[in-house]
C-alpha positions, 0 to 999 in steps of 0.5 A: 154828534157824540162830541156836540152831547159830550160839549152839552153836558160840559157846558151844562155841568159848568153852569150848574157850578157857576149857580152853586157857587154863586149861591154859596158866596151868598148865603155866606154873605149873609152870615154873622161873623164873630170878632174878637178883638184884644186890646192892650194893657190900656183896657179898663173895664167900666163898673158903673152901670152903662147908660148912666152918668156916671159911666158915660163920665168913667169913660170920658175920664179914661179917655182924657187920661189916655189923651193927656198921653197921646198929647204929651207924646205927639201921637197924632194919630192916637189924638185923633181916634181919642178926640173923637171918643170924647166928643161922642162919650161928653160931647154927646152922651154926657150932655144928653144924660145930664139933660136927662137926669135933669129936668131943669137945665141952666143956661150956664150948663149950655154954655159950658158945653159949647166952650168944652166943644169949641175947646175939643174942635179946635184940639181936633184941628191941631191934630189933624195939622200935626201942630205941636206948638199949639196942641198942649195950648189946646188941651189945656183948653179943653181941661179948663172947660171940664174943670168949669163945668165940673165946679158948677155942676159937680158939687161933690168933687172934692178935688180939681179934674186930673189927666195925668196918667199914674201908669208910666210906659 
């Protein structure tokens, strides 16, 4: 009888621990965690407001310098992550703020971001084949589809677009 007490209150102190624990792994779970992240000596910072043109362009910018990089050196997987950047900071963020900034929307302005698209998609299809042969074809591309739009609707750009980055490895 004194062992079938003592097998009770084992079994009832190890349910109790299995309902503690299980209760701390949810309230754990549901818990924010803070992350830090650091980057390189690549990290620059924005100073236009964020939200605007200007700083979805300032990003874009960054982002095709950093690609004319990864192009050069046959980086695929770097091509990978920074063509997905640019199809979301021009491919969508830019045309939507432009589109917002703007009333009157040309059909020509549509056109140019169908072609810089098309031009991103098929550098994107370059990468993910490892294509050396046609990626710097591509790209070259995707850079005349920025300079098109850029002479239409850039009126105050002095200069043409450059890419090329001015930090060495």
């Amino acid at each position: 009888m004194i062992m079938l007490k003592k097998l009770n209150t084992q079994y009832s102190l190890t349910i109790i621990a299995v309902i503690f624990g299980i209760s701390i792994v949810c309230t754990s779970c549901n818990k924010t965690e803070e992350v830090t992240i650091e980057r390189g000596k690549d990290t620059e910072r924005i100073t236009p407001e964020q939200g605007s043109l200007a700083g979805a362009m300032k990003k874009a910018s960054i982002s095709m310098r950093r690609l004319a990089r990864a192009v050069e050196y046959n980086d695929w997987d770097q091509m990978d992550l920074l063509t997905k950047e640019l199809k979301e900071n021009i491919g969508f963020n830019c045309v939507e703020l432009y589109m917002i900034e703007n009333n009157d929307i040309p059909h020509e302005f549509t056109v140019l971001s169908s072609k810089f698209n098309n031009a991103l998609n098929k550098l994107m299809l370059c990468g993910k084949k490892q294509d050396s042969s046609n990626t710097n074809q591509e790209f070259n591309n995707l850079v005349k589809s920025c300079d098109a739009c850029h002479e239409s609707f850039n009126k105050d750009a002095k200069t043409k677009l450059d890419f090329t980055d001015s930090e060495q490895r």
